[in-house]
N, CA, C and O atoms as a MOPAC input file, in Angstrom:
PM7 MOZYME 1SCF
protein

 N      0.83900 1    -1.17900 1     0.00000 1
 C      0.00000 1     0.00000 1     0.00000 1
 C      0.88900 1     1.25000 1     0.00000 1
 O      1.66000 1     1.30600 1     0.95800 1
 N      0.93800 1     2.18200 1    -0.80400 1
 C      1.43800 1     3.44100 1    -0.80400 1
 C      1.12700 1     4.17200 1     0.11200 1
 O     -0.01200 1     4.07900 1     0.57100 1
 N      1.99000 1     5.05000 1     0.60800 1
 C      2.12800 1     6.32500 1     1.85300 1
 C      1.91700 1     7.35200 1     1.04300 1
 O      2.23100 1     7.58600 1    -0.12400 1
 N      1.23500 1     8.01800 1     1.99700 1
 C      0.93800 1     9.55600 1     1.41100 1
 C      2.13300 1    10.31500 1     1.67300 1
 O      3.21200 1    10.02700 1     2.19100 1
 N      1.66200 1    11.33100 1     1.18800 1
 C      3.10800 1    12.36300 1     1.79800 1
 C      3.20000 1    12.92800 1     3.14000 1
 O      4.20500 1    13.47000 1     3.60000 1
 N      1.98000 1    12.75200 1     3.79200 1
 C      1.93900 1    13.26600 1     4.99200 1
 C      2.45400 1    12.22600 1     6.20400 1
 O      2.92500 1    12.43300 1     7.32200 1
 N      2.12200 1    10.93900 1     5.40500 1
 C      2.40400 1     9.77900 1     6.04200 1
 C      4.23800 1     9.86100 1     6.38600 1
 O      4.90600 1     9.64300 1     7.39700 1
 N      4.55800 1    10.26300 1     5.05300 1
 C      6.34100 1    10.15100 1     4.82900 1
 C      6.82700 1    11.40900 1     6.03300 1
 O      7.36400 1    11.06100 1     7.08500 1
 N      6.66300 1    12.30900 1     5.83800 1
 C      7.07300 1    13.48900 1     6.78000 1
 C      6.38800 1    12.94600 1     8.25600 1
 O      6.95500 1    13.41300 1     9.24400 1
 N      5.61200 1    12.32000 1     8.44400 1
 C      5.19300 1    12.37400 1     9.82100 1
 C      6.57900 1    11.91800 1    10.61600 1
 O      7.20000 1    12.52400 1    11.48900 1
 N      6.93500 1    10.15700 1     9.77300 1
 C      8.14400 1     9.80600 1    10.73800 1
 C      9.32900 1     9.82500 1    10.54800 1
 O     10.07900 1     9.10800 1    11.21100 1
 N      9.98600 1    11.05500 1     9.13500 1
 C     10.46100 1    11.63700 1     9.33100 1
 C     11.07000 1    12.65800 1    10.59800 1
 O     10.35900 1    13.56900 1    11.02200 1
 N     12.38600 1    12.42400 1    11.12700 1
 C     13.21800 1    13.32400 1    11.99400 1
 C     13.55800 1    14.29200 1    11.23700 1
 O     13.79500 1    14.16000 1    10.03600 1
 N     13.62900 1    15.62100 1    12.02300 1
 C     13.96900 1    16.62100 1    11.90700 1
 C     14.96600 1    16.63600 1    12.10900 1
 O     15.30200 1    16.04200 1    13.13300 1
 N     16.15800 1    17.37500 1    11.20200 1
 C     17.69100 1    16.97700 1    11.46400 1
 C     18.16200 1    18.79700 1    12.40000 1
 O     18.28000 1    19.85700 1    11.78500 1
 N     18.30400 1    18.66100 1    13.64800 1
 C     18.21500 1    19.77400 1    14.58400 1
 C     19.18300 1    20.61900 1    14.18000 1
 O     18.80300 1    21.75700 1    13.90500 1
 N     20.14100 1    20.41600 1    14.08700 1
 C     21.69200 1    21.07800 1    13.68800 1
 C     21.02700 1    22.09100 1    12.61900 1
 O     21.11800 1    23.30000 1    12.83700 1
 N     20.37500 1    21.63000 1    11.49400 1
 C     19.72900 1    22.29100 1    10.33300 1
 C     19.16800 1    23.33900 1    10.91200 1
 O     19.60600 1    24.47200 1    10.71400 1
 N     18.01200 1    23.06900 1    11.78700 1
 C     16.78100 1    23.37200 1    12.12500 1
 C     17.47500 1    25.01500 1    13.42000 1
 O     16.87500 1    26.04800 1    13.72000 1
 N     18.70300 1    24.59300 1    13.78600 1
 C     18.82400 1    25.71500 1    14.62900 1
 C     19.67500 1    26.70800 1    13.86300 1
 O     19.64400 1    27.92000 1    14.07500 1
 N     20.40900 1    26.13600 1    12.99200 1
 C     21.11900 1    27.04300 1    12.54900 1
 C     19.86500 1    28.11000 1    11.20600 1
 O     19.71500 1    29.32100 1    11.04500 1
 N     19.26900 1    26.97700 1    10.56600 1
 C     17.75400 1    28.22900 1    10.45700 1
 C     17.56600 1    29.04500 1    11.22100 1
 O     17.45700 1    30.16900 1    10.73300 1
 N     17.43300 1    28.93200 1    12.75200 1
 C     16.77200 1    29.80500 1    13.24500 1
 C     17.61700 1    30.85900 1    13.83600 1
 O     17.10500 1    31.83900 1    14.37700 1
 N     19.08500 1    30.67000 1    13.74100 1
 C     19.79700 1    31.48400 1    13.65500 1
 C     20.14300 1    32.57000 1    12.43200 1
 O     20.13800 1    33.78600 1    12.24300 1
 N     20.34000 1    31.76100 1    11.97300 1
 C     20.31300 1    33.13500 1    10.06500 1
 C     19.30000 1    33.62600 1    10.61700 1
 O     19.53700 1    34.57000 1    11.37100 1
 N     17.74700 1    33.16900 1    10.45300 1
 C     16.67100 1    34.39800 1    10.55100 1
 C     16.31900 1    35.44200 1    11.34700 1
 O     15.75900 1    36.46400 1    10.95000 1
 N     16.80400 1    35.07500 1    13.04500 1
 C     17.11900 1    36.12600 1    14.18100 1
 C     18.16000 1    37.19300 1    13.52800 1
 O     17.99600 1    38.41300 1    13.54200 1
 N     19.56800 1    36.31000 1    12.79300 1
 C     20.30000 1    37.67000 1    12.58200 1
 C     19.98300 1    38.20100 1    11.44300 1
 O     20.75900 1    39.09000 1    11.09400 1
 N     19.08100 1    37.96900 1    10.69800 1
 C     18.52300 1    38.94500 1     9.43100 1
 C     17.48800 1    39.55900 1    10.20500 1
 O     17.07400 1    40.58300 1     9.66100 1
 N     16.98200 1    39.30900 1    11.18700 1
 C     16.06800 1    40.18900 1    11.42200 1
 C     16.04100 1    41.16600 1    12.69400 1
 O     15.16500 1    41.96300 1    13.02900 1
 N     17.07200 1    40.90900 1    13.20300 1
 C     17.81300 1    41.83400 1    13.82000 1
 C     18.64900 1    42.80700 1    12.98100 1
 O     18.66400 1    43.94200 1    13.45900 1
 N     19.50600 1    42.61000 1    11.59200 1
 C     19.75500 1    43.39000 1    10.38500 1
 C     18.92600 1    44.03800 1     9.98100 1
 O     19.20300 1    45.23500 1     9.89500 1
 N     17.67500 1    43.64400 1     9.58500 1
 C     16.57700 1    44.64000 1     9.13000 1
 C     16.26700 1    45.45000 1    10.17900 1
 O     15.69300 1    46.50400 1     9.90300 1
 N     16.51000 1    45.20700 1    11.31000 1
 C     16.06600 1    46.24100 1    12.23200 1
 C     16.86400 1    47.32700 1    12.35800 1
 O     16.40200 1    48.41400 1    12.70500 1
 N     17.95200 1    47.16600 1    12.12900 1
 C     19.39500 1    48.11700 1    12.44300 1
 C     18.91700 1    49.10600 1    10.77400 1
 O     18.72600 1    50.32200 1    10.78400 1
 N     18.82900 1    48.39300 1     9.73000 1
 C     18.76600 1    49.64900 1     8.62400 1
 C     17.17700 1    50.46200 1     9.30600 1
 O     17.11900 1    51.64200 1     9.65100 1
 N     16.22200 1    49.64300 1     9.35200 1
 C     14.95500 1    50.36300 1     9.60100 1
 C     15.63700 1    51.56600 1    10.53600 1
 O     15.57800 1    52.71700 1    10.10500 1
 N     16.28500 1    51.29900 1    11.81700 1
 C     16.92700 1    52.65900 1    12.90700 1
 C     17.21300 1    53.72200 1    11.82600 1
 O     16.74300 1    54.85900 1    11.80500 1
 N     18.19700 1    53.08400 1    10.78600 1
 C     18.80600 1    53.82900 1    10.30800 1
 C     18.37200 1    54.97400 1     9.07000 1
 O     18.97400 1    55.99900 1     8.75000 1
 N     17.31100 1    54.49400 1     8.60200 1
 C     16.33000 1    54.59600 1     7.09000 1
 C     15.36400 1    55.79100 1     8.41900 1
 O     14.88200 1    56.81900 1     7.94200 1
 N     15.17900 1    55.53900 1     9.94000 1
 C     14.26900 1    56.22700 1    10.40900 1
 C     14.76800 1    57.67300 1    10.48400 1
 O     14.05900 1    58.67800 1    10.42900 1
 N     16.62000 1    57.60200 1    10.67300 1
 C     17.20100 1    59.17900 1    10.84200 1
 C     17.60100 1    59.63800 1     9.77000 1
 O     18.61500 1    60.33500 1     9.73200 1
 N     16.78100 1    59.29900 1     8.51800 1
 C     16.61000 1    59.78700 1     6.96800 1
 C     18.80800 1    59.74600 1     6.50300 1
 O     19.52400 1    60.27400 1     5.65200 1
 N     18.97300 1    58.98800 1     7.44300 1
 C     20.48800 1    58.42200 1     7.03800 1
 C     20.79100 1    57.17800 1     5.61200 1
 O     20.18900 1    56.13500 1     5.35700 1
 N     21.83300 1    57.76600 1     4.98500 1
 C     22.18000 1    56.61900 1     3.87400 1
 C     23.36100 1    55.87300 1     4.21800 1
 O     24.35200 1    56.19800 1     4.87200 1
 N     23.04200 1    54.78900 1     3.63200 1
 C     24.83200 1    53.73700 1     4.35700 1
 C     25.70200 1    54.82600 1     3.87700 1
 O     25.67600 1    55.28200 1     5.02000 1
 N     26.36500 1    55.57200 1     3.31500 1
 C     27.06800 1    56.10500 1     2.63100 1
 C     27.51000 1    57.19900 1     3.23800 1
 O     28.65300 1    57.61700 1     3.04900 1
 N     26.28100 1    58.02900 1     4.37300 1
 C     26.73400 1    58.76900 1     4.97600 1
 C     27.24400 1    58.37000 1     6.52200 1
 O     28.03800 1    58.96000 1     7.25300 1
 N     26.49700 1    57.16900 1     6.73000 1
 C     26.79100 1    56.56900 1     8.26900 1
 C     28.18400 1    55.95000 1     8.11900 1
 O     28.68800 1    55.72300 1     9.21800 1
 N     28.72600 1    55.71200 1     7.38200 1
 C     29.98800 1    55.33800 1     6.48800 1
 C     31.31200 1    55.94600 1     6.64500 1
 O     32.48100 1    55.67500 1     6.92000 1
 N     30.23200 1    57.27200 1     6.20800 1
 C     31.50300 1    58.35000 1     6.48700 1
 C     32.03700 1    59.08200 1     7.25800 1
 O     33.06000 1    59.74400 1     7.43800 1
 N     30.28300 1    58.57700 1     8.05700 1
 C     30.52000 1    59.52300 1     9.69100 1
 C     31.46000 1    58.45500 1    10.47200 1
 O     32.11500 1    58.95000 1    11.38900 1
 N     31.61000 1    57.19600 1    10.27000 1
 C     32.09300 1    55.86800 1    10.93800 1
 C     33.32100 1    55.72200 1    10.28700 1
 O     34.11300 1    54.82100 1    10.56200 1
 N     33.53300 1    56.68800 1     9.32300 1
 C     35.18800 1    55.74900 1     8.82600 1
 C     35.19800 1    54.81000 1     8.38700 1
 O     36.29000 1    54.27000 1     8.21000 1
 N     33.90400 1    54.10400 1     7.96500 1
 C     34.12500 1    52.81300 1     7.35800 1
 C     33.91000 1    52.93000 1     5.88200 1
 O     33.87300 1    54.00700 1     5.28700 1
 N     33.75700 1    51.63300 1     5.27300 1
 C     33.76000 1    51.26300 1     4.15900 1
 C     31.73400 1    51.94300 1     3.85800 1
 O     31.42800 1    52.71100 1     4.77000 1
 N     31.21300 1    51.85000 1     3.39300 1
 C     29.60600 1    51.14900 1     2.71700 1
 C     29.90200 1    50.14800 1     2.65100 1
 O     29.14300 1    49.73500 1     3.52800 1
 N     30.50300 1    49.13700 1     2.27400 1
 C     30.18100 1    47.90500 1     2.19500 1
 C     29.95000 1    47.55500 1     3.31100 1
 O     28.88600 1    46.97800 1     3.53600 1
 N     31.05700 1    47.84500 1     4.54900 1
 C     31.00900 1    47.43200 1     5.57600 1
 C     29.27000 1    47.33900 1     6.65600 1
 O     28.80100 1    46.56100 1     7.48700 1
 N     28.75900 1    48.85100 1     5.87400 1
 C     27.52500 1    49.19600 1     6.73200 1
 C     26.38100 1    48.32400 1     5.86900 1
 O     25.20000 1    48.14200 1     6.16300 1
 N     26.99100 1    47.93600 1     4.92600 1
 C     26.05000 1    46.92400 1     4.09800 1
 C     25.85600 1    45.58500 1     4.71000 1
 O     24.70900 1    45.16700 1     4.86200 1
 N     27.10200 1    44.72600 1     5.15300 1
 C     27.13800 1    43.63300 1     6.11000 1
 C     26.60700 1    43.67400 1     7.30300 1
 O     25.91200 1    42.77100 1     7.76700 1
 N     26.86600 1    44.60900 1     7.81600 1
 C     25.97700 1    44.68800 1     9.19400 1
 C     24.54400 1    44.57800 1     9.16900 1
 O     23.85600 1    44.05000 1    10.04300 1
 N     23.95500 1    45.36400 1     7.60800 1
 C     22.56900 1    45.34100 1     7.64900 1
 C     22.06700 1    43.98800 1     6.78700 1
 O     20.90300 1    43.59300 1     6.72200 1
 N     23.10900 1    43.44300 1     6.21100 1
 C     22.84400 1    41.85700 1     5.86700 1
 C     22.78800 1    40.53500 1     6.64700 1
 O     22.74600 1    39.38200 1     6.21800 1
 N     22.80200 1    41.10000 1     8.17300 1
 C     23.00200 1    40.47300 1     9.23000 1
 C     24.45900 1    39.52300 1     9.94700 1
 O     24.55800 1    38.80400 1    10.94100 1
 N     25.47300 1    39.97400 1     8.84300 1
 C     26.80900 1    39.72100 1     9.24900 1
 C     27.63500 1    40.09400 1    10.41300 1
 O     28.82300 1    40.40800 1    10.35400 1
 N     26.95800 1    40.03700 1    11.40300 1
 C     27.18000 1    41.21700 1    12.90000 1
 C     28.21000 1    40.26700 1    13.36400 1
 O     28.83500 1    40.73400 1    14.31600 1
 N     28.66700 1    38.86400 1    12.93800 1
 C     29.62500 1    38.08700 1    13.80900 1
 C     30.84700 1    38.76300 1    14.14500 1
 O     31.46600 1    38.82600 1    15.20700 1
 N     31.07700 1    39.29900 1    12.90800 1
 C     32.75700 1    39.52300 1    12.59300 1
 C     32.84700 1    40.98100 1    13.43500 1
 O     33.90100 1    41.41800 1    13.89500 1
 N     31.63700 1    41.59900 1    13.53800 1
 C     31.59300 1    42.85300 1    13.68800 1
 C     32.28900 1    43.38000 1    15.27400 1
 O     32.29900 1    42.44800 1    16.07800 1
 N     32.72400 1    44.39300 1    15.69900 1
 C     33.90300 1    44.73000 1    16.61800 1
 C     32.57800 1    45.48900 1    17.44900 1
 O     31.92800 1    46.31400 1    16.80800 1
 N     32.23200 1    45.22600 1    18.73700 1
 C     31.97900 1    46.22200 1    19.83600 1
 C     31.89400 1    47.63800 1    19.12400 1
 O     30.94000 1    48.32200 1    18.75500 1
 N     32.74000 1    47.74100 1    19.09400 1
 C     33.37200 1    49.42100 1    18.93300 1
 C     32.55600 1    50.08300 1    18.06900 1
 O     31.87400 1    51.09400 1    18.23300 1
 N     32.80300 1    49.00300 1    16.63000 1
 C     32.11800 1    49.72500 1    15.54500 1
 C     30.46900 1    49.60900 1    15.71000 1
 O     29.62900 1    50.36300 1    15.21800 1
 N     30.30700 1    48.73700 1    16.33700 1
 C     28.59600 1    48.72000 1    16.89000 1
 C     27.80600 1    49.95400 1    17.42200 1
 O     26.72800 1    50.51500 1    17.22400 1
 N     29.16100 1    50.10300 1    18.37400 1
 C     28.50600 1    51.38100 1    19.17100 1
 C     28.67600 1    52.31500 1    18.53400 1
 O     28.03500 1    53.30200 1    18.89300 1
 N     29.49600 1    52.45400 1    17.44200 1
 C     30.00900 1    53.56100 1    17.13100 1
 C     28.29800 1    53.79300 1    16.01900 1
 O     27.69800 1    54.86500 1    15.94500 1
 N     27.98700 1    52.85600 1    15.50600 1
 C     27.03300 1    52.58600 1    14.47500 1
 C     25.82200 1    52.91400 1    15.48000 1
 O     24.99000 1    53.55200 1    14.83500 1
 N     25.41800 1    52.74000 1    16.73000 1
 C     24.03400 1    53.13000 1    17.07200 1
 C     24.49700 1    54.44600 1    17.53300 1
 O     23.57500 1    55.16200 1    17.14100 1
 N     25.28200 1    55.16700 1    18.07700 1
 C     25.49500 1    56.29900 1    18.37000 1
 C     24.94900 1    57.10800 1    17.30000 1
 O     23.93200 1    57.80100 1    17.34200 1
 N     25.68600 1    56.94900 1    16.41400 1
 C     25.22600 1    57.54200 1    15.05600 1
 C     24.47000 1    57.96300 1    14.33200 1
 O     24.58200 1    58.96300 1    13.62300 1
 N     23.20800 1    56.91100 1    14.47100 1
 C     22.04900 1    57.01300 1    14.67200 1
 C     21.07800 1    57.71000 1    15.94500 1
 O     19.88100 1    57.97400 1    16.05500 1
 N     22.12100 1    57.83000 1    16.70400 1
 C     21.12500 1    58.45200 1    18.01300 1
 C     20.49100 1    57.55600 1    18.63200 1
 O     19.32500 1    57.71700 1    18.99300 1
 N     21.56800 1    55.85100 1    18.96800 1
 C     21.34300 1    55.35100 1    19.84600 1
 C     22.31200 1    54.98800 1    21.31300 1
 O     23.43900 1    55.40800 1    21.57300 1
 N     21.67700 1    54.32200 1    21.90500 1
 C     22.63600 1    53.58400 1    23.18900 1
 C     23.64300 1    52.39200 1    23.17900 1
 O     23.31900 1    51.95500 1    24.28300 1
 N     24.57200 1    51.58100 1    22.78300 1
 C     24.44300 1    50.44800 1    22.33500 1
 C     24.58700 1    49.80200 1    24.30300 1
 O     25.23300 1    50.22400 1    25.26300 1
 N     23.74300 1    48.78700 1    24.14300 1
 C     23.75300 1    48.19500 1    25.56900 1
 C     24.60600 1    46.95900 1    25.52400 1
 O     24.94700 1    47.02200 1    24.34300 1
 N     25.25500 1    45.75200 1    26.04900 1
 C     26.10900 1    44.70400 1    26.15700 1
 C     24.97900 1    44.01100 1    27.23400 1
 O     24.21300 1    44.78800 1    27.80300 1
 N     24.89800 1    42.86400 1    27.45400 1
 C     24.69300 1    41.88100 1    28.78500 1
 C     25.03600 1    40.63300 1    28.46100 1
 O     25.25700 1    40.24900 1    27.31300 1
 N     25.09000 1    39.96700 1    29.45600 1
 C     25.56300 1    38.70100 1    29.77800 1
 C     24.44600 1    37.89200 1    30.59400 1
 O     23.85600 1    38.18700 1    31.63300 1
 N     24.36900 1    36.86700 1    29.83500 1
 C     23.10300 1    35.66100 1    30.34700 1
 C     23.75300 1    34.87200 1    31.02500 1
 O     24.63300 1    34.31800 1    30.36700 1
 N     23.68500 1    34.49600 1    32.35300 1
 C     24.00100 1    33.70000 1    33.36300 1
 C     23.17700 1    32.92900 1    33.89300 1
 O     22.92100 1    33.16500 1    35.07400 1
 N     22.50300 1    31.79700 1    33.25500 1
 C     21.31100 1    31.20500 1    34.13300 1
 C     20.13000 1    31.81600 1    34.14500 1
 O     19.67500 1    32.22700 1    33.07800 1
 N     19.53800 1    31.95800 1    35.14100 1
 C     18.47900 1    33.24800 1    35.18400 1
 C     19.05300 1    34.81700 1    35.47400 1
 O     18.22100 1    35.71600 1    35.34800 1
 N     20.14800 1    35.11300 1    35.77700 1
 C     20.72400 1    36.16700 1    35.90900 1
 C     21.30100 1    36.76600 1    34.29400 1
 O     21.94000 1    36.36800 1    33.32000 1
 N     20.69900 1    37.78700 1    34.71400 1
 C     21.69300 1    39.03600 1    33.37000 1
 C     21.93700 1    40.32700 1    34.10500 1
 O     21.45000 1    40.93800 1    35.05600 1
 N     23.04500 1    40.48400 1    33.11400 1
 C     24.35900 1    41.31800 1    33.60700 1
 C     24.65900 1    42.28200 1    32.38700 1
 O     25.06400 1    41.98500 1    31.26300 1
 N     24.28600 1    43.76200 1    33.02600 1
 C     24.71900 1    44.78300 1    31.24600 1
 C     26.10100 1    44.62100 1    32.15500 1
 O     26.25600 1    44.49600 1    33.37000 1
 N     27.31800 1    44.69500 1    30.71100 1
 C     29.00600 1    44.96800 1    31.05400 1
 C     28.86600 1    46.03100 1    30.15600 1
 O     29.95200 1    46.56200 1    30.38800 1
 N     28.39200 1    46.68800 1    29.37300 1
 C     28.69500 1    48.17600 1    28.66500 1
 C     27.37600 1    48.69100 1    28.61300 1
 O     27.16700 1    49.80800 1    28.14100 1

């Protein structure tokens, strides 16, 4: 007797490794879209946040492509300042959190 397709995916495993690192890309793209939206809100262009930052555009392009790994403290803060923000730091300890900047 043939299986449906719903039949096939039911006992199908989900391969987790996959499944988290999905859900990682999409937190940091959408934490990226949030950083241009800040930025698109103070009628700012990568080009000028760029120049106010010393950086590249490309560079302010990665950040808003959600490439924040590589990205330095410094230039973070330097990037919400810029915008006319705070940048905050904490540390997750269990149930405890801790701002360090």
């Amino acid at each position: 007797m043939a299986k449906s397709l719903e039949q096939i995916w039911a006992k199908r495993e989900p391969n987790r490794d996959a499944v988290n690192e999905h859900k990682k890309r999409m937190l940091e793209e959408t934490r990226a879209h949030r950083l241009r939206e800040l930025r698109e809100d103070q009628a700012m262009t990568q080009v000028a946040l760029a120049e106010r930052l010393h950086i590249t555009q490309a560079s302010i392009s990665k950040f808003e492509r959600g490439d924040l790994d590589s990205a330095r403290i410094d230039t973070l803060r330097k990037y919400i300042d810029a915008i006319g923000g705070k940048l905050l730091v904490e540390v997750e300890l269990g149930n405890e959190r801790i701002q360090i900047a």
